[in-house]
C-alpha positions as CSV (number, residue, x, y, z in Angstrom):
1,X,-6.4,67.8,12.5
2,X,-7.4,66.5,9.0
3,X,-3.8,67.2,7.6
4,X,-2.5,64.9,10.1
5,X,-5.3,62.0,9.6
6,X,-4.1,62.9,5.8
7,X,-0.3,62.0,6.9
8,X,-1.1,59.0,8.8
9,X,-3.6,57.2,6.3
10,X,-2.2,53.9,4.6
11,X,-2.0,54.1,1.1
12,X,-2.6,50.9,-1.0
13,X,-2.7,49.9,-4.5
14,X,-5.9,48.5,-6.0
15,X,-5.2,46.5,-8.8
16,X,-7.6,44.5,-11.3
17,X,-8.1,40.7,-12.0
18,X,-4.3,40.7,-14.1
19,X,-2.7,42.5,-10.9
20,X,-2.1,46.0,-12.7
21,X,-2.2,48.5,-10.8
22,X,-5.5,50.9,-11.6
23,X,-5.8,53.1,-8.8
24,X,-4.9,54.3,-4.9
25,X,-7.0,54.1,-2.2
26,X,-7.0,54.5,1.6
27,X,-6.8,51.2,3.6
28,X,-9.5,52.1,5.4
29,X,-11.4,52.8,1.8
30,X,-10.6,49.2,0.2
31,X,-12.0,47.3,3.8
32,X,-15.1,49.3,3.3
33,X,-15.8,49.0,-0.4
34,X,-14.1,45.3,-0.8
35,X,-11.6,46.0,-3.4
36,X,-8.9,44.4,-5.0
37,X,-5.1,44.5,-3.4
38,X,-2.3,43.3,-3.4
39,X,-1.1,41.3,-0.1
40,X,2.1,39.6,1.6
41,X,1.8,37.0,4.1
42,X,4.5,35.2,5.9
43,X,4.0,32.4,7.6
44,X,6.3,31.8,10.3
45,X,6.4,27.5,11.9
């Protein structure tokens, strides 16, 4: 069961205040302790 939460987990970068890339965390982990990430948005009109 854990392997497959393992295979399923979002990976994202956490980067610092220049936007390089410091570390990895879970999605779930960067909500929960508010860290900094890179994001997309599209806005669609």
């Amino acid at each position: 069961m854990e392997q497959r939460r393992l295979a399923s987990t979002e990976w994202v970068d956490i980067v610092n205040e220049e936007n390089e890339v410091i570390a990895q965390a879970s999605r779930e982990q960067m909500r929960a302790q508010c860290l900094r990430h890179r994001a997309t948005y599209i806005v669609v009109h």
